[in-house]
C-alpha positions in Angstrom: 57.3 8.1 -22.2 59.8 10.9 -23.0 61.3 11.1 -26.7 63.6 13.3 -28.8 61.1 16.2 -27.6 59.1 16.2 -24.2 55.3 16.0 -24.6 54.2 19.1 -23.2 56.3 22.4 -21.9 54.7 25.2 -20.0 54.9 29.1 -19.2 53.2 30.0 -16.0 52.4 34.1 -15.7 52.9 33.9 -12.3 54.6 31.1 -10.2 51.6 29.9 -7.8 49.8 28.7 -11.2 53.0 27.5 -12.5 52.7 24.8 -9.2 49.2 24.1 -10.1 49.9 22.9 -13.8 53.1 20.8 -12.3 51.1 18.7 -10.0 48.8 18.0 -12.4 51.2 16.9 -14.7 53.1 15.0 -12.2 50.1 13.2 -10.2 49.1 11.8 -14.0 52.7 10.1 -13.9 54.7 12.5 -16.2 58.2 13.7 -15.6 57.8 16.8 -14.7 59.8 19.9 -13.6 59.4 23.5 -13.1 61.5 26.0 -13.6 62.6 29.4 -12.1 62.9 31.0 -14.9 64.7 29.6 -18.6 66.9 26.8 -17.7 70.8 26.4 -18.4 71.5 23.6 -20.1 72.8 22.4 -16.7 69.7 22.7 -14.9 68.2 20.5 -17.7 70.6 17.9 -17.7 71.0 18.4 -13.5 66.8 17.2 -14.0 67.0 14.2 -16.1 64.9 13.2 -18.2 61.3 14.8 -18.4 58.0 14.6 -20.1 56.7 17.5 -19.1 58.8 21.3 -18.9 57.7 24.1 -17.2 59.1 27.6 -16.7 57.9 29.9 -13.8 57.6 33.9 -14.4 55.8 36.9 -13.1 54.0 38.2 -17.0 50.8 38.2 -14.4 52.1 41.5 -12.8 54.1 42.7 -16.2 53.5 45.5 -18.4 53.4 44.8 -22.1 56.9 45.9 -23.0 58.5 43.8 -20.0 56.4 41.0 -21.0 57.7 41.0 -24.9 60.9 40.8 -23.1 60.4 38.2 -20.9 58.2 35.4 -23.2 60.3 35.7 -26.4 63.3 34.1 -24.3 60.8 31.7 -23.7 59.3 30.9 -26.6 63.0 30.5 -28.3 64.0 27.8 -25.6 60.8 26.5 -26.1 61.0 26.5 -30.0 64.5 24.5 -29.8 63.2 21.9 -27.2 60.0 22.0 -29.7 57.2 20.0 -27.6 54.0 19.4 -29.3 51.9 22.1 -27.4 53.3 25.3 -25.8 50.8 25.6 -23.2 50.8 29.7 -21.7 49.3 29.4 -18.7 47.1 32.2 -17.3 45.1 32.8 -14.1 41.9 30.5 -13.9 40.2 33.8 -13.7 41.8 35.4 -16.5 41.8 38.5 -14.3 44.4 40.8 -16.7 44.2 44.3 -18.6 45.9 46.0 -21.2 48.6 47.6 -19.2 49.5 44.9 -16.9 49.1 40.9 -17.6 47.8 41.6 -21.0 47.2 38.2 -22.2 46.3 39.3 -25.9 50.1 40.3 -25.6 51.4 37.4 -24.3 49.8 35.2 -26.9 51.4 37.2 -29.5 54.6 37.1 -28.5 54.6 33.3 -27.8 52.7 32.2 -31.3 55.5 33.2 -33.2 57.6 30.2 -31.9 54.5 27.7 -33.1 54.1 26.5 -36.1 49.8 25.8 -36.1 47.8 28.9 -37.0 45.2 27.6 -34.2 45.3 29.2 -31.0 42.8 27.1 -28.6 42.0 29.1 -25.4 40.3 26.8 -23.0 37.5 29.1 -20.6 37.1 26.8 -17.7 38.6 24.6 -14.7 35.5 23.1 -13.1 37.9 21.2 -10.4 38.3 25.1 -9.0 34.9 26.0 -9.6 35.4 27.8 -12.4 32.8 27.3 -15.7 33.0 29.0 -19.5 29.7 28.5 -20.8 29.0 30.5 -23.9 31.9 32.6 -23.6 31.1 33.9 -20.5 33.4 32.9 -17.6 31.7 32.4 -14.4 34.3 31.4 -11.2 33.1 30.0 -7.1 34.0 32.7 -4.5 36.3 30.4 -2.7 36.8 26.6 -2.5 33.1 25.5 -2.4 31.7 28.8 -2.3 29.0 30.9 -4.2 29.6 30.9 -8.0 29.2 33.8 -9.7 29.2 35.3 -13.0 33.1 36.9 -13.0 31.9 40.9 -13.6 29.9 40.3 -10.3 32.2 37.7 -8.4 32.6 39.7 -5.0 36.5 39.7 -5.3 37.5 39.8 -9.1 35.0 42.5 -9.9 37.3 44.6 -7.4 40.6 43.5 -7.8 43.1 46.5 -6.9 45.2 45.9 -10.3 42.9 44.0 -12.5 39.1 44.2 -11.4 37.3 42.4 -14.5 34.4 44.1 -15.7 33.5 41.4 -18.8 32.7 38.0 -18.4 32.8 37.4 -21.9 36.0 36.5 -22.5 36.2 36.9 -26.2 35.5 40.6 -25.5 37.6 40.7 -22.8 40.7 39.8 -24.6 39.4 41.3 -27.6 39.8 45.0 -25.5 43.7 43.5 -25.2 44.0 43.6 -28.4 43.9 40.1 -29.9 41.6 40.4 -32.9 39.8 37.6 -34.4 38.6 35.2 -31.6 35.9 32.8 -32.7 34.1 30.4 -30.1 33.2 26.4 -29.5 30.2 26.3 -27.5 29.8 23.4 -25.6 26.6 21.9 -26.9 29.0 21.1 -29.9 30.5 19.3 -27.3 28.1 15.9 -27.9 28.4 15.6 -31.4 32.4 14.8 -32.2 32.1 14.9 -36.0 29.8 18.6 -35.7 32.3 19.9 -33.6 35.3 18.8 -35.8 33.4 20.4 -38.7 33.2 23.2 -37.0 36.8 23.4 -36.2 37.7 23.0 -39.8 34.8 25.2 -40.9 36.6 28.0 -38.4 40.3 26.9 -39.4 39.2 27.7 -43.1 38.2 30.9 -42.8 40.1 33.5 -43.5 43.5 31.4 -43.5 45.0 33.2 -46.3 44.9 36.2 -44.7 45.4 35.7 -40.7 48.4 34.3 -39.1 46.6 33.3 -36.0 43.4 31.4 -35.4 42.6 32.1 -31.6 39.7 30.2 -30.4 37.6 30.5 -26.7 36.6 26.8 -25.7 33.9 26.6 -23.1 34.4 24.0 -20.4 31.5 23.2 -17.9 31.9 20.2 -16.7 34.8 17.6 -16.3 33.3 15.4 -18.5 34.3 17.7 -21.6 37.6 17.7 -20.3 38.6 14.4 -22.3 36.8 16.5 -25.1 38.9 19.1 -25.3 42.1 17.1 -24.9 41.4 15.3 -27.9 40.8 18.9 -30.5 44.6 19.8 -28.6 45.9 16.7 -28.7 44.8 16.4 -32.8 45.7 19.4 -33.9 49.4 19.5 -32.1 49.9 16.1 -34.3 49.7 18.6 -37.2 51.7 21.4 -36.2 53.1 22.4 -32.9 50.3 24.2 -30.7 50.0 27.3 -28.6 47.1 26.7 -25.8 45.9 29.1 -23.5 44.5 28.9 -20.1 44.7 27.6 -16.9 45.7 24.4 -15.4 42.8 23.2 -17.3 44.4 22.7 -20.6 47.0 20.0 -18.7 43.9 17.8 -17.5 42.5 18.3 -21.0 45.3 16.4 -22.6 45.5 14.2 -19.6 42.2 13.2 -20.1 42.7 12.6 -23.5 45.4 10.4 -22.8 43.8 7.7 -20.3 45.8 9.2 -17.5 44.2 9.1 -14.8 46.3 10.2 -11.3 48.6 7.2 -11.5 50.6 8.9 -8.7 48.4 9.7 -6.0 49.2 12.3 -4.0 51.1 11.1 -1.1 49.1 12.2 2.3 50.9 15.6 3.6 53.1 14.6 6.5 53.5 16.5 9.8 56.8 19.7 9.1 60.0 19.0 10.2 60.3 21.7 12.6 58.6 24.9 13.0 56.8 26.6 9.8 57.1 29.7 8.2 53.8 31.2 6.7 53.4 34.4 4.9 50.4 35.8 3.5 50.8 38.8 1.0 47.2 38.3 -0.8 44.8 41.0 -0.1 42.0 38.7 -0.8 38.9 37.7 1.7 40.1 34.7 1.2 43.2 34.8 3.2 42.0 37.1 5.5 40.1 34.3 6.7 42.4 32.0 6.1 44.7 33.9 8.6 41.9 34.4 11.0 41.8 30.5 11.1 45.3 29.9 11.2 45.5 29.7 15.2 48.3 27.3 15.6 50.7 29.6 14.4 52.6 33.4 16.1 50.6 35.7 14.0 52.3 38.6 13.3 50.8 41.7 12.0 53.2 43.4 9.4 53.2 47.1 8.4 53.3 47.1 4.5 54.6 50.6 3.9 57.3 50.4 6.6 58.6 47.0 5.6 59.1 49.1 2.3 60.9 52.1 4.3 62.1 51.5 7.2 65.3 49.0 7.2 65.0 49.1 11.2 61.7 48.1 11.1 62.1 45.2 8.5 65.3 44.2 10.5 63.1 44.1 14.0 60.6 42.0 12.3 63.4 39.7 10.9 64.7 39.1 14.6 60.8 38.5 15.5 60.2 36.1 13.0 63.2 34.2 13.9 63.0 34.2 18.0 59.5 32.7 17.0 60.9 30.0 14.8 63.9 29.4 17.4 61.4 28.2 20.0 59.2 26.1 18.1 56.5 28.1 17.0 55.1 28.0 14.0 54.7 31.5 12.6 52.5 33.5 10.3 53.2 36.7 9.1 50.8 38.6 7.2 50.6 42.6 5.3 46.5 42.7 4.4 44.1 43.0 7.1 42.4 40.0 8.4 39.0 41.8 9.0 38.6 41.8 4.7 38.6 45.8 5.0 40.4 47.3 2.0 44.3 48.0 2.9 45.2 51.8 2.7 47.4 52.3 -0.9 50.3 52.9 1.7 53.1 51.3 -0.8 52.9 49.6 -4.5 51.7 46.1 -4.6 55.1 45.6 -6.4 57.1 46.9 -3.6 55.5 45.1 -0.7 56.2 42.0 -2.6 59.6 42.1 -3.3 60.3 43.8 0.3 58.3 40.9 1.7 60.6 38.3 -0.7 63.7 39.6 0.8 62.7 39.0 4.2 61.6 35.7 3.7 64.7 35.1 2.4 66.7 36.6 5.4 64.7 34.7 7.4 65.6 31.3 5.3 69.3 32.3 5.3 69.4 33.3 9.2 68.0 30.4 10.3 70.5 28.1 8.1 73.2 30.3 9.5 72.3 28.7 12.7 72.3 25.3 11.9 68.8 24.9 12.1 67.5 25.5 8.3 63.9 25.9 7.9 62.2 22.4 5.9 58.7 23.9 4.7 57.5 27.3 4.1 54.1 28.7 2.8 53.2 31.5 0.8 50.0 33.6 -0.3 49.9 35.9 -3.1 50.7 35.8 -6.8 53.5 38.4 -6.8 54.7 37.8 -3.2 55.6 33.8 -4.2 57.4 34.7 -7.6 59.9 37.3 -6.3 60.2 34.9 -3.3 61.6 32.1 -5.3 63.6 34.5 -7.2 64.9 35.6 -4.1 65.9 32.3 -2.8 67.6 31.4 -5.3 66.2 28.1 -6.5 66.5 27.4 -10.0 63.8 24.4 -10.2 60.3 22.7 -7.6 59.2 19.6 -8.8 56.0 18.1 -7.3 55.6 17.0 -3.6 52.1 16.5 -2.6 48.9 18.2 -3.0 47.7 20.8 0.2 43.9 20.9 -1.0 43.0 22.0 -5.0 44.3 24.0 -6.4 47.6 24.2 -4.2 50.6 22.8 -4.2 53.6 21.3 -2.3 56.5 21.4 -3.7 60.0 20.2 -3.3 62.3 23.2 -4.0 66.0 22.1 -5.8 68.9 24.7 -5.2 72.6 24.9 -5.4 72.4 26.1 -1.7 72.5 22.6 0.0 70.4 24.6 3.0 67.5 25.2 0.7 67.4 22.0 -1.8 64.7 19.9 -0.5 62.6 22.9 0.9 58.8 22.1 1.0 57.4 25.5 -0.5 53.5 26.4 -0.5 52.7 28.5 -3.2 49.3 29.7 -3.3 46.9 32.7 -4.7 44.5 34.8 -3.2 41.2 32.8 -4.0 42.7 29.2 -3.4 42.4 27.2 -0.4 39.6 26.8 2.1 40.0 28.7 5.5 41.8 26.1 7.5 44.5 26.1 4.9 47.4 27.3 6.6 46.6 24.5 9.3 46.3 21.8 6.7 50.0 23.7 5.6 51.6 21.7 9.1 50.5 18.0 8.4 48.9 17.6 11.5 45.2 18.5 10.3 
């Protein structure tokens, strides 16, 4: 299916989303590959040929400047490998703010290297319980649960960096700073030659004077799915196309295409050999998802001496490894597992990366030993990007599906003890409690 230019490449602001766009892309039968970061020309060829590109980062966690930074190398490689739509890919809750994740930002700096004025920013992913209806996002408080308006979703509304206080999201990015964002409600949706007029009708106005067209798609249902594929997939015919969202824009254009899952996901089988978990979320959701996770060693870590103390993080190395050298599965975790708030003992930032480099020491100890670990789960946003940074992988291509909205992945590496590695990648609101069990192929 691949030509001179892949169908469709991909920014993910923070790598557990990255996963979730890759095995969408993958289970509909496309080539697909993500990457840690922009890829060498050797990592491209070293993949083979793909239909689909992606390219992990952390913009989630960013402040504007580092951001700039970061997404204009992306958007050049992106410009010279020129796929028809650029798709940044954001948080299914759009959970951001001006000073960190700013998505208005992040759009800016990608349009640039796009050639089509419209900038469609699709509101929903009803496959995760989440629903844009009107402009106002509305998201389930966990797999199955409750769905609430996002300004009054139990977890979002409080989020320790980026609590979200507007549900509708042209206001919300508006306060970002991205000016000029018009709307396609959904009752449009029905009618394909109204809702083409009104495309062209928006499109027409004011395209002397603005160099971006941003646009906030509702998405209710995933009927409209095929819907929305088919404005993206039109317009990016025209011009190459910058969409925004979650992993919702990918089934969009699946949809569009006829491409049903023609690779289903392969049933997960049972680890070879003992599994590391470790959960850095602060959510409710993996509180209890810890709480459940009784086939594991669950061990309690202190997050402010993990970032301190080098005797302590080496002590819980050696604990973490004694566990895994006698078969146990084992689960280390920072938050509380009662859902109380956690103490602002250290920076989210720090206890992620302290928490990466342990998992890495852990990784590299137990392949100093002869006995390399084979799959390894993660919760948190921030804790699974500087993870995979820190274990040096330059590329995860798609291995099987854990339960929505998270992934198995197949981890490549130039470290022969860590190509192959099955990685679980997952954020705080993803997963239903027994997912850490369903993580050992034995559920």
């Amino acid at each position: 299916m691949t030509t001179t230019a892949p169908l469709y490449g991909w920014y993910g602001d923070d790598f557990t989303g990255a996963t979730d766009t890759l095995a969408v892309l993958a289970q509909a039968g496309l080539r697909s590959m993500l990457f840690m970061g922009v890829p060498s020309a050797e990592a491209l060829a070293a993949a083979g040929p793909l239909d689909a590109v992606g390219i992990a980062g952390a913009a989630r966690a960013m402040p504007p400047e580092a951001m700039r930074a970061e997404m204009s190398a992306v958007g050049r490689f992106f410009e010279k490998l020129a796929p028809p739509v650029l798709h940044y890919k954001v948080c299914s809750t759009f959970d951001s703010a001006p000073h960190v994740g700013n998505i208005a930002c992040g759009i800016q700096t990608l349009h640039p290297f796009v050639n089509n004025r419209w900038v469609p920013i699709v509101g929903g992913q009803p496959s995760l319980g989440r629903y844009c209806a009107f402009s106002n996002l509305f998201a389930a408080a966990g797999t199955g649960g409750a769905v609430h308006r996002i300004d009054r979703h139990p977890t979002m509304r409080r989020h320790p960096v980026t609590p979200m206080g507007e549900a509708d999201l042209r206001l919300h990015l508006a306060h970002q700073g991205l000016d000029g964002i018009t709307a396609l409600h959904y009752p449009l949706y029905d009618s394909p030659d109204a809702l083409d007029a009104a495309l062209q009708a928006l499109l027409a106005h004011g395209a002397a004077s603005h160099a971006m067209a941003p646009t906030l798609l509702d998405l209710t249902t995933p009927g409209q799915l095929a819907t929305v594929g088919r404005l993206l997939w039109q317009q990016s015919q025209h011009a190459r196309l910058l969409a925004v969202g979650s992993s919702a824009v990918a089934q969009a254009l699946v949809a569009h295409w006829g491409k049903p899952a023609s690779t289903a996901a392969a049933p997960l089988a049972p680890a070879d050999g003992p599994v590391l978990a470790w959960a850095g979320s602060l959510s409710p959701l993996t509180a209890a998802q810890v709480q459940a996770a009784t086939a594991y060693h669950r061990i309690a870590v202190d997050a402010q001496r993990l970032c301190s103390d080098t005797g302590y993080a080496q002590g819980l190395r050696d604990a973490i490894c004694a566990g895994l050298q006698n078969g146990e599965n084992v689960l280390a975790f920072t938050g509380p597992t009662d859902g109380a708030p956690l103490a602002a003992a250290a920076s989210s930032t720090d206890v992620a990366q302290a928490s990466a480099d342990l998992i890495a020491r852990v990784v590299q100890a137990r392949a100093e030993r002869g006995a390399p670990l084979r799959r390894i789960g993660i919760a948190g946003g921030d804790t699974s990007s500087h993870a995979v940074q820190a274990l040096q992988l330059w590329g995860l291509s798609y291995k099987t599906t854990v339960c929505p909205g998270v992934t198995l992945s197949s981890a490549h590496s130039s470290e022969p003890s860590r190509q192959g590695l099955e990685l679980m990648l997952k954020g705080g609101q993803m997963g239903g409690t027994d997912l850490f069990e369903r993580l050992l192929g034995t559920a």
